[in-house]
Backbone as XML, in Angstrom:
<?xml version="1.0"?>
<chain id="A" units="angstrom">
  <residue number="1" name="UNK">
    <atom name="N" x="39.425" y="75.355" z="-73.483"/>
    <atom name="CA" x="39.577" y="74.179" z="-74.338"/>
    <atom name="C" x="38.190" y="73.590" z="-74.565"/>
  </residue>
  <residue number="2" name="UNK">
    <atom name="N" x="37.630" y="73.248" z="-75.751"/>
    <atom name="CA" x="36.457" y="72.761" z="-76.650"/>
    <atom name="C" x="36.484" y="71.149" z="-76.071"/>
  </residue>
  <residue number="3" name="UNK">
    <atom name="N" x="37.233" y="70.966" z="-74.968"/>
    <atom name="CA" x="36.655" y="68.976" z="-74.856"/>
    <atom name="C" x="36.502" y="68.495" z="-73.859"/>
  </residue>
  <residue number="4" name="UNK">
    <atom name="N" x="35.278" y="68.180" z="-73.465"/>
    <atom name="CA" x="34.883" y="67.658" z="-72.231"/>
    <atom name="C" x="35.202" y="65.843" z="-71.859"/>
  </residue>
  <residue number="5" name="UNK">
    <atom name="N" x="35.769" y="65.909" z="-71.136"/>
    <atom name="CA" x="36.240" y="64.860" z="-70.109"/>
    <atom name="C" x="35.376" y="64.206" z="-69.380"/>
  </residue>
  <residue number="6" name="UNK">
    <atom name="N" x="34.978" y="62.778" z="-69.552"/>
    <atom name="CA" x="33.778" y="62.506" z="-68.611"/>
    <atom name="C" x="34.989" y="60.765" z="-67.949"/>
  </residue>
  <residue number="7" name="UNK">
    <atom name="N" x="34.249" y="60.531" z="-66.853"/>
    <atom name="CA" x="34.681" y="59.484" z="-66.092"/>
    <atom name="C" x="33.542" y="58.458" z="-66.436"/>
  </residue>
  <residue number="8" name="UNK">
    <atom name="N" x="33.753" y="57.050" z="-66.964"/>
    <atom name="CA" x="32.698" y="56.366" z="-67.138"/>
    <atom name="C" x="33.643" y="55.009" z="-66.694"/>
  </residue>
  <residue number="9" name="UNK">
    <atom name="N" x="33.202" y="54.431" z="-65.742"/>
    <atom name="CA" x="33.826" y="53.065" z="-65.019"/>
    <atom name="C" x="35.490" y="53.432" z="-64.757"/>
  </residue>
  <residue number="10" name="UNK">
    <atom name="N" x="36.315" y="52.667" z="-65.114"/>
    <atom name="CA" x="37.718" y="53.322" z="-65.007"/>
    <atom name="C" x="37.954" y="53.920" z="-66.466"/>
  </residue>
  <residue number="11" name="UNK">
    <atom name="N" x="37.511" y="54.305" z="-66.869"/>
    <atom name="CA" x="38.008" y="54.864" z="-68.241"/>
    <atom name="C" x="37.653" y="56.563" z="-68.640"/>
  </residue>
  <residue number="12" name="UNK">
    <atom name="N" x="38.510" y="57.167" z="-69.124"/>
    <atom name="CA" x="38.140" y="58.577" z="-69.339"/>
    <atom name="C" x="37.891" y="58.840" z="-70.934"/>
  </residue>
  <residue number="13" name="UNK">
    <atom name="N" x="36.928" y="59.829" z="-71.143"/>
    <atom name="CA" x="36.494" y="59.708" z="-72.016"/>
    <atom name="C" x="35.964" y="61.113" z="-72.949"/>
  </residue>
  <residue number="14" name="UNK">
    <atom name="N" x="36.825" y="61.047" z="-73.588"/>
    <atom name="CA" x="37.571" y="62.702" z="-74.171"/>
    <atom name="C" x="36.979" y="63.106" z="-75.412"/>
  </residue>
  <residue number="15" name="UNK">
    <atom name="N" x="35.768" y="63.708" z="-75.667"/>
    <atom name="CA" x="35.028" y="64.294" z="-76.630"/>
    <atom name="C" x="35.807" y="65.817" z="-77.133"/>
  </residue>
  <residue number="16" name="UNK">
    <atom name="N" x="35.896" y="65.681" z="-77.914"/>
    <atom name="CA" x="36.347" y="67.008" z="-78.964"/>
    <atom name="C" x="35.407" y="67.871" z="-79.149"/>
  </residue>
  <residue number="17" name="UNK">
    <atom name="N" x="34.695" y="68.930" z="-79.079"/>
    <atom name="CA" x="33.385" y="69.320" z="-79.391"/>
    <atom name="C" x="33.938" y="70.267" z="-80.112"/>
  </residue>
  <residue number="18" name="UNK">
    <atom name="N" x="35.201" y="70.959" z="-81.252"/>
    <atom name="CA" x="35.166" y="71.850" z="-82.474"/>
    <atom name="C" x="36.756" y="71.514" z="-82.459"/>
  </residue>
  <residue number="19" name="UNK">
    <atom name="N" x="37.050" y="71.839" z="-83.653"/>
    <atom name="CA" x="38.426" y="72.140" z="-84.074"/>
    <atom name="C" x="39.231" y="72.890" z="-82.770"/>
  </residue>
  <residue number="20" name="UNK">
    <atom name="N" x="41.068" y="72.010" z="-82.204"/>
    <atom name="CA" x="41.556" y="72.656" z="-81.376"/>
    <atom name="C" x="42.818" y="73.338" z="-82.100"/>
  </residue>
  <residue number="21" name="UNK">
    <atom name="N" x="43.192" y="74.340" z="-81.536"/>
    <atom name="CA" x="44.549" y="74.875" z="-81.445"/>
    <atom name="C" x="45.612" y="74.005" z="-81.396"/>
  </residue>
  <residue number="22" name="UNK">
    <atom name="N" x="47.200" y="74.185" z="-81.974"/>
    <atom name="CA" x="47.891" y="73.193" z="-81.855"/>
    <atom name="C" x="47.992" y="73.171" z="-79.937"/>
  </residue>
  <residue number="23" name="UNK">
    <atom name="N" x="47.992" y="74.605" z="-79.714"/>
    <atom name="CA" x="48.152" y="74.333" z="-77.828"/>
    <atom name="C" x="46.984" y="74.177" z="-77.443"/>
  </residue>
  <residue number="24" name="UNK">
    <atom name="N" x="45.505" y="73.885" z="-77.468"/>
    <atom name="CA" x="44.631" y="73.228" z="-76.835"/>
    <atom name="C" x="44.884" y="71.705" z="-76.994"/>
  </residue>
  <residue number="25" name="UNK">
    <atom name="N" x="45.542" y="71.347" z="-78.132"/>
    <atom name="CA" x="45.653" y="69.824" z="-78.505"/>
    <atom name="C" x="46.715" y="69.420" z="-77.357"/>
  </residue>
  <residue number="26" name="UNK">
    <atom name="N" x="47.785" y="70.266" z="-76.748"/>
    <atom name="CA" x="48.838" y="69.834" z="-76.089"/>
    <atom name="C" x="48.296" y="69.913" z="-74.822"/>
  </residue>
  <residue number="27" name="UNK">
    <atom name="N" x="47.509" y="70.966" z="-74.580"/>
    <atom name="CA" x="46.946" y="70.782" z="-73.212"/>
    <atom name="C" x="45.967" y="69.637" z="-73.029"/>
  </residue>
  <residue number="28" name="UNK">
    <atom name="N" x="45.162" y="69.389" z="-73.928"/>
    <atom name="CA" x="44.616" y="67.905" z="-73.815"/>
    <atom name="C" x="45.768" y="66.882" z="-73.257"/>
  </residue>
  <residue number="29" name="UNK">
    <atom name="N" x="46.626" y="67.139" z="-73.854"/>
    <atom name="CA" x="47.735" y="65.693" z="-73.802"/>
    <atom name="C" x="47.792" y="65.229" z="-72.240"/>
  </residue>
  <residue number="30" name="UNK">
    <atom name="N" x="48.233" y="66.894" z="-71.971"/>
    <atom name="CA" x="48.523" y="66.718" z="-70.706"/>
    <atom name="C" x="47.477" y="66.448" z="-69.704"/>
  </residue>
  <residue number="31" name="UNK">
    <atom name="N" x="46.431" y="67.259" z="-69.996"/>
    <atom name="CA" x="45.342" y="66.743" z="-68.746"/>
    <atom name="C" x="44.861" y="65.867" z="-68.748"/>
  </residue>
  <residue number="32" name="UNK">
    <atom name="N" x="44.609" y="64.643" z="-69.973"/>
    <atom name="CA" x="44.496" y="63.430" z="-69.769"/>
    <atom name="C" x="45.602" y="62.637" z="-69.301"/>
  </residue>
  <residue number="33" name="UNK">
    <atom name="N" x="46.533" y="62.683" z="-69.114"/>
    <atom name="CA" x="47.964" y="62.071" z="-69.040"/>
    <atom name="C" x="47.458" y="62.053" z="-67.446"/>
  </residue>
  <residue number="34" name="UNK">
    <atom name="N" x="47.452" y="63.933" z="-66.876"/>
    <atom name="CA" x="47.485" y="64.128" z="-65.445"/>
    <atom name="C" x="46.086" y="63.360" z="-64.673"/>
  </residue>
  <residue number="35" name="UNK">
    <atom name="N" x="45.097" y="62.983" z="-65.674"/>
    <atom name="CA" x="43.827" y="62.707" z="-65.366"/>
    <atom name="C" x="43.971" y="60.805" z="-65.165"/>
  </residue>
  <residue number="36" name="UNK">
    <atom name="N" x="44.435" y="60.277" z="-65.786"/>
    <atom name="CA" x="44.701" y="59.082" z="-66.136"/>
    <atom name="C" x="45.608" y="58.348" z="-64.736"/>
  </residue>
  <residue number="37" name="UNK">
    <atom name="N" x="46.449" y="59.294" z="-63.912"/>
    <atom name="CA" x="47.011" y="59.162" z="-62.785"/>
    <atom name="C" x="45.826" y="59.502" z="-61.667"/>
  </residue>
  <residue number="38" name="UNK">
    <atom name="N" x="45.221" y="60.597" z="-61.640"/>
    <atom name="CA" x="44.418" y="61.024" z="-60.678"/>
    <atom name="C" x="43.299" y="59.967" z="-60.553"/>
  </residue>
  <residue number="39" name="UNK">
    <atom name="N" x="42.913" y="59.561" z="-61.393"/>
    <atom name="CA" x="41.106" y="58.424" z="-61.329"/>
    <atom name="C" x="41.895" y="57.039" z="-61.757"/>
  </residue>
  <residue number="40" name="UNK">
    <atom name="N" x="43.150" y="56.828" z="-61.853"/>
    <atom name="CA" x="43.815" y="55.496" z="-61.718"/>
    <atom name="C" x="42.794" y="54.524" z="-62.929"/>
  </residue>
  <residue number="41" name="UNK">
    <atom name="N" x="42.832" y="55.662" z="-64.549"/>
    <atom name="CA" x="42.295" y="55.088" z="-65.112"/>
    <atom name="C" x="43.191" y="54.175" z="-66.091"/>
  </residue>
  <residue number="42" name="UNK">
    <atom name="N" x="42.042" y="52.985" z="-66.506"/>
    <atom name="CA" x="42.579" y="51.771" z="-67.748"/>
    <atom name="C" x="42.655" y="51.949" z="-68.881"/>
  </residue>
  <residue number="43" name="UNK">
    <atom name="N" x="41.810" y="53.436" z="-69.728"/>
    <atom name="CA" x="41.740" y="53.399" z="-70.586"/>
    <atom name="C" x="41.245" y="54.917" z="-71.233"/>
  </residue>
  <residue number="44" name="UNK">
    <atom name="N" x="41.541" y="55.281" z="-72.413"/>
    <atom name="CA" x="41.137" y="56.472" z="-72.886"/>
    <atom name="C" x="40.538" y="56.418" z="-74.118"/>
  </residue>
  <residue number="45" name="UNK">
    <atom name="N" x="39.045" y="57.121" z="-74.055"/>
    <atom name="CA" x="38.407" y="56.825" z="-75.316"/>
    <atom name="C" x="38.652" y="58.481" z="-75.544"/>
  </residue>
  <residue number="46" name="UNK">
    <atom name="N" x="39.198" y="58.806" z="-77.170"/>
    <atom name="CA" x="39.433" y="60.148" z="-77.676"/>
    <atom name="C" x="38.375" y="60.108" z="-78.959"/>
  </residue>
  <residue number="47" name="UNK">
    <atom name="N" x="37.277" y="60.985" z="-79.128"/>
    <atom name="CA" x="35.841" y="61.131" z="-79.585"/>
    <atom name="C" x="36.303" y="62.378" z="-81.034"/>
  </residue>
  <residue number="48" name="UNK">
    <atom name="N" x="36.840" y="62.120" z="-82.050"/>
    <atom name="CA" x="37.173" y="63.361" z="-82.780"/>
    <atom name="C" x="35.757" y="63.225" z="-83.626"/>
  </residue>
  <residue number="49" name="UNK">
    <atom name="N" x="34.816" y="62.985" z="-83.938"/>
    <atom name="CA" x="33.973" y="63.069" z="-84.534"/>
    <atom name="C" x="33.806" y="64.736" z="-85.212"/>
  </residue>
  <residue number="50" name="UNK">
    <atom name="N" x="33.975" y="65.498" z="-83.853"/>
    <atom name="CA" x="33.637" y="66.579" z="-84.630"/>
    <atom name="C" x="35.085" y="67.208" z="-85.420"/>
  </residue>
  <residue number="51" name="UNK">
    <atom name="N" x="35.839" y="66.807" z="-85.385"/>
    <atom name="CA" x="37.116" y="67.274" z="-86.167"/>
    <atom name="C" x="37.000" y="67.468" z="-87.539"/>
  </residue>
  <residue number="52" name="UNK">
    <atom name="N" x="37.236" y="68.183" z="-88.423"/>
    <atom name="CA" x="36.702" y="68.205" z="-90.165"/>
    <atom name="C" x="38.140" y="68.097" z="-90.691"/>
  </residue>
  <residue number="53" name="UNK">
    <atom name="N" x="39.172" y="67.793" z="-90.042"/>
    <atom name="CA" x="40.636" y="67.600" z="-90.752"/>
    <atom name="C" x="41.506" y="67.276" z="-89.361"/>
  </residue>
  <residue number="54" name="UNK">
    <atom name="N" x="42.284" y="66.506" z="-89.620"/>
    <atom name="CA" x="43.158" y="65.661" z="-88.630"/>
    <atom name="C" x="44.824" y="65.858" z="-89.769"/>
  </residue>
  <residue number="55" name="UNK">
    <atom name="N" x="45.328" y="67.033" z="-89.233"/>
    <atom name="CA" x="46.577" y="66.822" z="-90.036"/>
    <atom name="C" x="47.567" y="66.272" z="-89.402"/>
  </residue>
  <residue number="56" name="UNK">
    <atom name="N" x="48.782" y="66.460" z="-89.634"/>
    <atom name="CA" x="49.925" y="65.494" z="-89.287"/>
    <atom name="C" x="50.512" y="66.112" z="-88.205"/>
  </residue>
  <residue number="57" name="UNK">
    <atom name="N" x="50.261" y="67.343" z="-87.710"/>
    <atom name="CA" x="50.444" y="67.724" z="-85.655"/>
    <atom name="C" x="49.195" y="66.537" z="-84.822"/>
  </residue>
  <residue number="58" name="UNK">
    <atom name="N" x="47.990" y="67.155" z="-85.663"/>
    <atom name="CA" x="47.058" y="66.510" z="-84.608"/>
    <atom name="C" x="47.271" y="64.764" z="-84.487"/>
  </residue>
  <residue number="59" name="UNK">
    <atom name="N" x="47.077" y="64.348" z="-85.528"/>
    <atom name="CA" x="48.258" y="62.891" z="-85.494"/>
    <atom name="C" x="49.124" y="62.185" z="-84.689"/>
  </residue>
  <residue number="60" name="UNK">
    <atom name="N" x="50.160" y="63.227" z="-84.772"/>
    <atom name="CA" x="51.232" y="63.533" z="-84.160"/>
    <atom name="C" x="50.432" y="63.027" z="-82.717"/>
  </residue>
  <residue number="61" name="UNK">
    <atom name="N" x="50.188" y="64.003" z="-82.251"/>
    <atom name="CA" x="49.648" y="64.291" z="-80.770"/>
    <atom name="C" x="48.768" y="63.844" z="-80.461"/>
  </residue>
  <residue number="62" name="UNK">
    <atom name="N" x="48.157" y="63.306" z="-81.308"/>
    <atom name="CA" x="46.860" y="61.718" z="-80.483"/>
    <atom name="C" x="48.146" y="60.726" z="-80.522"/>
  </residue>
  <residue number="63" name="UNK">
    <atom name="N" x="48.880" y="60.184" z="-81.315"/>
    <atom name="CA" x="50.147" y="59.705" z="-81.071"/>
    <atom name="C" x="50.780" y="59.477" z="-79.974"/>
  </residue>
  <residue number="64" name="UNK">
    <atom name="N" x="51.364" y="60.839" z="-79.717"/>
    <atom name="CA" x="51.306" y="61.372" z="-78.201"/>
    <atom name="C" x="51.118" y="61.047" z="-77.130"/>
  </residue>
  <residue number="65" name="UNK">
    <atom name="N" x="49.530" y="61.040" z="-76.932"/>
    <atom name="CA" x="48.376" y="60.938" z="-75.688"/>
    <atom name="C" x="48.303" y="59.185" z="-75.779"/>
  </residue>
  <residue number="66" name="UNK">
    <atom name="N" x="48.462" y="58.503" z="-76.870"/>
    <atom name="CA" x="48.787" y="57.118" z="-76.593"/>
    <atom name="C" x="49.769" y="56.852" z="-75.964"/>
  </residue>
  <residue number="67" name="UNK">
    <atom name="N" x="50.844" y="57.266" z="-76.452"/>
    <atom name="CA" x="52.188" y="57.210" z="-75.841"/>
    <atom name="C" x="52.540" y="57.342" z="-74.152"/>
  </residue>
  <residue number="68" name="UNK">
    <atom name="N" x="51.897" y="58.125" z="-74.308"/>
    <atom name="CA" x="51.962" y="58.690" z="-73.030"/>
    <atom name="C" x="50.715" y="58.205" z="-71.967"/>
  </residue>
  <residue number="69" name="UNK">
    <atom name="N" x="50.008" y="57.663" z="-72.293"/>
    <atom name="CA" x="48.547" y="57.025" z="-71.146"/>
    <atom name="C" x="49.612" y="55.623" z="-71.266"/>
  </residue>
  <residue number="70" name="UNK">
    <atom name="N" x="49.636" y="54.979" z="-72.210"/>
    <atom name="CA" x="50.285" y="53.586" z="-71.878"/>
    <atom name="C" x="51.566" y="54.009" z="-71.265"/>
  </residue>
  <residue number="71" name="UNK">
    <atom name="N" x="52.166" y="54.286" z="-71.038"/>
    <atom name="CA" x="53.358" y="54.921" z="-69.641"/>
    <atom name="C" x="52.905" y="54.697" z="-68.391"/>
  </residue>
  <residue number="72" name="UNK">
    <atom name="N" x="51.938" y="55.784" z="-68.395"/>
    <atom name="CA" x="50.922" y="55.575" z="-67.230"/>
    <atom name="C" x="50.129" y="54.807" z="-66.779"/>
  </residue>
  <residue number="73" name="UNK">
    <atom name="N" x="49.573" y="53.709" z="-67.679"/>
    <atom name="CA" x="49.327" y="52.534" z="-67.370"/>
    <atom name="C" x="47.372" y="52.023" z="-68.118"/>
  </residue>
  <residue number="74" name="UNK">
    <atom name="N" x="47.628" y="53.034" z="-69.234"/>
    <atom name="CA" x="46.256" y="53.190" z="-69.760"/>
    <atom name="C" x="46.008" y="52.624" z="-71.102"/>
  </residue>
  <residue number="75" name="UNK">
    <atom name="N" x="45.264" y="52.313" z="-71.993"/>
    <atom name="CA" x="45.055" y="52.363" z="-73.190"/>
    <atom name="C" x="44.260" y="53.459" z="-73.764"/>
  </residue>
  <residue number="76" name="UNK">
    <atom name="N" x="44.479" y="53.404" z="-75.004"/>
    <atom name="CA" x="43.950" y="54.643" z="-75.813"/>
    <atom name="C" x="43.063" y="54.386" z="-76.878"/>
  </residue>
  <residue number="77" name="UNK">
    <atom name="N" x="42.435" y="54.633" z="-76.877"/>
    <atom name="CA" x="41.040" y="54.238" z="-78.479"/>
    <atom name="C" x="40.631" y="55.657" z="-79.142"/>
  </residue>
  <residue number="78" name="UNK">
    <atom name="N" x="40.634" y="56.116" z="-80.495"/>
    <atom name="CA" x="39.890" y="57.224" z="-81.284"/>
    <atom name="C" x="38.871" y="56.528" z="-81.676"/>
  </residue>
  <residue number="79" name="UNK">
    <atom name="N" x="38.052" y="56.941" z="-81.658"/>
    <atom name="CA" x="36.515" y="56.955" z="-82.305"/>
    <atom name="C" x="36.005" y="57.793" z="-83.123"/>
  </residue>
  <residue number="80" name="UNK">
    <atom name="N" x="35.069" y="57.802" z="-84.003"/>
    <atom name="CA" x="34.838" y="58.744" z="-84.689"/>
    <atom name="C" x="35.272" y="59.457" z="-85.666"/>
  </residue>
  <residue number="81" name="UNK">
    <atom name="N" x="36.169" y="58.928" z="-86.157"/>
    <atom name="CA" x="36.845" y="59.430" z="-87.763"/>
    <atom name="C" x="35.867" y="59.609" z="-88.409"/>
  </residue>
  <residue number="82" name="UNK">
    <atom name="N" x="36.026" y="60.843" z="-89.183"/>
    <atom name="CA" x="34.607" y="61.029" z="-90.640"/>
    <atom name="C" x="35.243" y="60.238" z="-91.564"/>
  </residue>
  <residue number="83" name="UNK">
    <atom name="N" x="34.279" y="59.647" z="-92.360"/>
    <atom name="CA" x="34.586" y="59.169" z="-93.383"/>
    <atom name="C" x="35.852" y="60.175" z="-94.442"/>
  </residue>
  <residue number="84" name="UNK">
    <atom name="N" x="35.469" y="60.731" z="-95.041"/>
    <atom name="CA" x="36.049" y="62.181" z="-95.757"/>
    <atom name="C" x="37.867" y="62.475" z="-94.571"/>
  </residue>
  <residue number="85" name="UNK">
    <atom name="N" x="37.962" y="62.601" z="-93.556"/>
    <atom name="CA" x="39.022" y="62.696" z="-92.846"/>
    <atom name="C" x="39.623" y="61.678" z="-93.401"/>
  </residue>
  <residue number="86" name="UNK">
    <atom name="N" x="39.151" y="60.044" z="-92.918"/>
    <atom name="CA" x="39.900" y="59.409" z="-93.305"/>
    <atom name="C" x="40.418" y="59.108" z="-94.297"/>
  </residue>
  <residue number="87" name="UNK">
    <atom name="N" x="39.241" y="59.187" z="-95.691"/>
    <atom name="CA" x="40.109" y="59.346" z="-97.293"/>
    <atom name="C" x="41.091" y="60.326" z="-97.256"/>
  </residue>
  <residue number="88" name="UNK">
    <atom name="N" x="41.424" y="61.517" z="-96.233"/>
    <atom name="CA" x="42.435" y="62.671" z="-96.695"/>
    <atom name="C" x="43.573" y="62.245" z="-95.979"/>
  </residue>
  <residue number="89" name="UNK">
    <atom name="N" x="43.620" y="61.196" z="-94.557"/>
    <atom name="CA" x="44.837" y="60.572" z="-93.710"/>
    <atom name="C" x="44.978" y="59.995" z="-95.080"/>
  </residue>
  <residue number="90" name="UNK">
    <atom name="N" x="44.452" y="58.929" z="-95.543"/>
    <atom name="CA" x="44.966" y="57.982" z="-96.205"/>
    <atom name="C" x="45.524" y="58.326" z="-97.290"/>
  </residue>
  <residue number="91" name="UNK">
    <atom name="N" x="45.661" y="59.745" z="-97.959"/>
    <atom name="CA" x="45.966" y="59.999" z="-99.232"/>
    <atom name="C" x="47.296" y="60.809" z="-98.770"/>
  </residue>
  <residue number="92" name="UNK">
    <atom name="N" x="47.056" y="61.656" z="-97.436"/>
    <atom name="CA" x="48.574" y="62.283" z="-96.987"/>
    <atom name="C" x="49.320" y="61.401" z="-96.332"/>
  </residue>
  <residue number="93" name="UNK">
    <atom name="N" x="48.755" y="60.172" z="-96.176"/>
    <atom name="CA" x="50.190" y="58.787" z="-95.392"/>
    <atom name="C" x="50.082" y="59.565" z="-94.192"/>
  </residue>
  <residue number="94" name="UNK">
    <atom name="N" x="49.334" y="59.696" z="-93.232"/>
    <atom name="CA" x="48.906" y="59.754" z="-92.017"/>
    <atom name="C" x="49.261" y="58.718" z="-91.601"/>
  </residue>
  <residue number="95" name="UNK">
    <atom name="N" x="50.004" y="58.655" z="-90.481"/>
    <atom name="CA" x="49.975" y="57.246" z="-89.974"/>
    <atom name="C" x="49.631" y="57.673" z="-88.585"/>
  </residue>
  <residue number="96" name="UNK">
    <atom name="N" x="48.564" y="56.513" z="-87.819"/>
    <atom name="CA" x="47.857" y="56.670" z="-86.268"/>
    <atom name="C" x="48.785" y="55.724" z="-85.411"/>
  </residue>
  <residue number="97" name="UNK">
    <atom name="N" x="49.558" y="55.269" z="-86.107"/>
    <atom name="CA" x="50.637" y="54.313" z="-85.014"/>
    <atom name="C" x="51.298" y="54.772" z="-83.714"/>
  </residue>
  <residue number="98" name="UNK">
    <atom name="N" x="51.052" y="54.256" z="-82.428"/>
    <atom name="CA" x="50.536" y="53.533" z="-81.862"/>
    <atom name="C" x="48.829" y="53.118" z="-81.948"/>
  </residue>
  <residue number="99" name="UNK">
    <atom name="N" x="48.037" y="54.133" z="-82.198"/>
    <atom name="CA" x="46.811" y="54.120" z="-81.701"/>
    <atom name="C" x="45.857" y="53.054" z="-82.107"/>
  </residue>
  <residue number="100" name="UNK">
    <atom name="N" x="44.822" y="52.710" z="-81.259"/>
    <atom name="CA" x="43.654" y="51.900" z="-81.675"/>
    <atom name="C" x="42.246" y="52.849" z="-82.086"/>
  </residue>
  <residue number="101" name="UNK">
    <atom name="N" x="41.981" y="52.242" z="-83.091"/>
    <atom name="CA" x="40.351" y="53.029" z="-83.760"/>
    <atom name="C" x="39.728" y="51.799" z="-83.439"/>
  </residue>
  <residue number="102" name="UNK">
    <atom name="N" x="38.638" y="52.548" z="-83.407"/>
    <atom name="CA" x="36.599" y="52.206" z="-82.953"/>
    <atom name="C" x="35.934" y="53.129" z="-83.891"/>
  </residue>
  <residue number="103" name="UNK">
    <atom name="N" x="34.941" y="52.172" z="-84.307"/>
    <atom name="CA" x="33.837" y="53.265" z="-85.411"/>
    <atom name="C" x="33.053" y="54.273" z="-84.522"/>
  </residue>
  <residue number="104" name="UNK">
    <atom name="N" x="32.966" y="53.869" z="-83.049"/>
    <atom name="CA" x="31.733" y="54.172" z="-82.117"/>
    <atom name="C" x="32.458" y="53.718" z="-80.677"/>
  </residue>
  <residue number="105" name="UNK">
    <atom name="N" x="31.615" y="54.537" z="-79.967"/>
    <atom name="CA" x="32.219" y="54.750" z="-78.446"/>
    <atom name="C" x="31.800" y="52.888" z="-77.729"/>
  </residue>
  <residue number="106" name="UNK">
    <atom name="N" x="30.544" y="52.636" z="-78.117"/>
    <atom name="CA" x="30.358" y="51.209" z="-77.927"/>
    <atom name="C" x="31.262" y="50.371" z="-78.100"/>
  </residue>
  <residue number="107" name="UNK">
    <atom name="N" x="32.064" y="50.421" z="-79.749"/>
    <atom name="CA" x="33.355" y="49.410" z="-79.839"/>
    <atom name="C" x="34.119" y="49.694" z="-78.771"/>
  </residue>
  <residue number="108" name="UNK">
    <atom name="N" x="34.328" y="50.859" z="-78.840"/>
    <atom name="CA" x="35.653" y="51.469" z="-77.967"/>
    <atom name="C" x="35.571" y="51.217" z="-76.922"/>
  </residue>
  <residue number="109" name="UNK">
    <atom name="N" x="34.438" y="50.608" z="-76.204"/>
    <atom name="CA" x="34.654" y="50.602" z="-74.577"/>
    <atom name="C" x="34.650" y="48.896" z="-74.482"/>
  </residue>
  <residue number="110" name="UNK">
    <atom name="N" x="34.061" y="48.030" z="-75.734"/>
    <atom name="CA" x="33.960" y="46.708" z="-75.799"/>
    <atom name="C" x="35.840" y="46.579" z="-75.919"/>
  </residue>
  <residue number="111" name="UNK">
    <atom name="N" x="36.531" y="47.074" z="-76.982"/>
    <atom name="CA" x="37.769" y="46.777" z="-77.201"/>
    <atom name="C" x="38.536" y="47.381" z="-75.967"/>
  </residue>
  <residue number="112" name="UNK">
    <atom name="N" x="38.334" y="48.714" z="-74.995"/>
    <atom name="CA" x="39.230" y="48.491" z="-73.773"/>
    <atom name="C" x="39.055" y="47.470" z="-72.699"/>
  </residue>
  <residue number="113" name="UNK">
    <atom name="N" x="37.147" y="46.763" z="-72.920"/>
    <atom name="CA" x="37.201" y="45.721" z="-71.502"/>
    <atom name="C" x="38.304" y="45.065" z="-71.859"/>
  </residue>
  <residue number="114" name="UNK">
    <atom name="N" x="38.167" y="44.374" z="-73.042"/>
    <atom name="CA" x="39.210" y="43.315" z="-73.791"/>
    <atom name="C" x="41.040" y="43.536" z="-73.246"/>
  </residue>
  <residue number="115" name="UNK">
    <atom name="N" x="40.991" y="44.562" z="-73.846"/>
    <atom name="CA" x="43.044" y="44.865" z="-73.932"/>
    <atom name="C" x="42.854" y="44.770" z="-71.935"/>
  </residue>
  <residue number="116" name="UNK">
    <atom name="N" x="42.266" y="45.667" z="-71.368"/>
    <atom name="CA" x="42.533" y="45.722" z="-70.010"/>
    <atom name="C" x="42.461" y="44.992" z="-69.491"/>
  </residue>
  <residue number="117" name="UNK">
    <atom name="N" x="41.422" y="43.782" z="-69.493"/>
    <atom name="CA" x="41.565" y="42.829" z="-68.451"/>
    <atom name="C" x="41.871" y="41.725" z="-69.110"/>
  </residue>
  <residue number="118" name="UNK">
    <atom name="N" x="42.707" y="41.498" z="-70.378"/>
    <atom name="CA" x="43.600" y="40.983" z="-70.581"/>
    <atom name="C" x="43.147" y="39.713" z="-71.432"/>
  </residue>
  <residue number="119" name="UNK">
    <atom name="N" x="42.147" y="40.087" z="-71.874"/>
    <atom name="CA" x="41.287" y="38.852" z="-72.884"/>
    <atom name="C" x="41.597" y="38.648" z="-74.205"/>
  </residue>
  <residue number="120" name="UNK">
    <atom name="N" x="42.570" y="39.967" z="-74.619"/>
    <atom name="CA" x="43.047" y="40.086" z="-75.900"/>
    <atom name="C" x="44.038" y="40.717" z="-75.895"/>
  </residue>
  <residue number="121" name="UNK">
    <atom name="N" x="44.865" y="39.993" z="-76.136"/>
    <atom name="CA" x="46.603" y="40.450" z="-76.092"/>
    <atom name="C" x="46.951" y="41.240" z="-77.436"/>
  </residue>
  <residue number="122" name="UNK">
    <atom name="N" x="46.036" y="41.233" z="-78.352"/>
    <atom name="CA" x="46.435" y="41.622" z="-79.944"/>
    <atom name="C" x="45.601" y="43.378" z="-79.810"/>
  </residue>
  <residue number="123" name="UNK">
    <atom name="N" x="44.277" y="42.569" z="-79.131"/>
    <atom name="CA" x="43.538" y="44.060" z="-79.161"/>
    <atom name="C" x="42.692" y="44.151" z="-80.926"/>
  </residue>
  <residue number="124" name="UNK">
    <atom name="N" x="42.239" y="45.402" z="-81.160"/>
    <atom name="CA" x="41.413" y="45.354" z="-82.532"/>
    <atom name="C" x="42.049" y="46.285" z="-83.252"/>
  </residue>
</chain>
């Protein structure tokens, strides 16, 4: 699998480094899910920057990995949408619901202090 996992404070932090398989995308799901229990993390930053198309599985299944970390007791942030991706979500009615976007890993870790320790109930 193309995505490295790093631990930064309580939060895990899930870089994409090329286009995945629909089953590398599911095995992500899961090893952050299983990862998110193991380091008793608050939050998940998911890095698609390098992605050149986000269709309606991969969607789907960042969907998913939200779904499923807030179970476990986490939040979830994408970062890194290309511009160009996002004009093509927005024209196929992509919808990222549950998820929270960040332009940059900086927002993304400013908007999990927030939701986690409870300073912002709305979130961004």
């Amino acid at each position: 699998m193309s995505v490295a996992i790093l631990r930064e404070r309580d939060y895990l932090i899930a870089s994409i480094q090329s286009d995945l398989t629909d089953a590398e995308v599911l095995e992500l799901r899961d090893t952050l899910s299983e990862r998110v229990g193991r380091y008793r993390a608050r939050g998940i930053v998911v890095d698609v920057t390098a992605l050149d198309v986000i269709d309606s599985f991969v969607a789907r299944s960042l969907g998913s990995i939200a779904v499923t970390a807030r179970l476990r007791g986490a939040e979830t942030v994408i970062v890194g949408i290309q511009p160009d991706v996002a004009i093509a979500m927005v024209q196929f009615d992509l919808d990222l619901e549950p998820l929270r976007t960040a332009l940059d890993l900086d927002e993304a870790l400013t908007l999990l202090d927030r939701r986690t320790q409870g300073d912002g109930e709305d979130g961004g």
